[in-house]
C-alpha positions in Angstrom: -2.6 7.7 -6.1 -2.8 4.7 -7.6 -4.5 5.5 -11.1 -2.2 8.3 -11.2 1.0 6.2 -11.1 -1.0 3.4 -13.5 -2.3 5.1 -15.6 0.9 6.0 -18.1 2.8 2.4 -18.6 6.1 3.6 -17.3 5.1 4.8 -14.2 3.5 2.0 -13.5 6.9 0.1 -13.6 7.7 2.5 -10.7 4.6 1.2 -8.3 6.8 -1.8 -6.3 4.2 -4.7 -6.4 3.9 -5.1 -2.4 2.3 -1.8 -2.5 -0.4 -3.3 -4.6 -3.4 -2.9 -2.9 -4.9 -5.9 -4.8 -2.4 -8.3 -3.4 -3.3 -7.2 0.0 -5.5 -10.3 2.2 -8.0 -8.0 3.8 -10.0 -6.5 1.1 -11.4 -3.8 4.2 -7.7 -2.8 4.8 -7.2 -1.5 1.2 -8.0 2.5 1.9 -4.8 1.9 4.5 -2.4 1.3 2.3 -2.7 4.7 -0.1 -2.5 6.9 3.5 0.4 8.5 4.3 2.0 7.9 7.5 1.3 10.6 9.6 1.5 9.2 13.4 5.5 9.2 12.8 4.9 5.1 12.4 7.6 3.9 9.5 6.4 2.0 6.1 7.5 -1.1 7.2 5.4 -0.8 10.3 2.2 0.2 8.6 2.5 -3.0 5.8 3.6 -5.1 8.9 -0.1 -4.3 10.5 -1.5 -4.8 7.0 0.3 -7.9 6.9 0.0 -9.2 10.4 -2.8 -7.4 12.1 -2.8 -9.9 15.4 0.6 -9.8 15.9 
């Protein structure tokens, strides 16, 4: 998903940096954030548990 969206410089403009995987602080989590949401879970939910995993 990610190349796709990078790889022509306008669509890359499009790709909101919080959904950059790279700016993400578990390096194991990264996979998680290119999944769709599929247990009926919001967006904001799944980057809270990226974000906040304990809480």
């Amino acid at each position: 998903v990610r190349k796709d969206c990078f790889s022509e410089p306008t669509h890359s403009k499009l790709w909101p940096a919080y959904l950059d995987c790279r700016a993400l602080p578990q390096p194991e989590k990264h996979e998680l954030c290119m999944q769709r949401v599929i247990d009926g879970g919001t967006w904001s939910d799944r980057i809270n548990s990226l974000l906040l995993p304990n809480v």
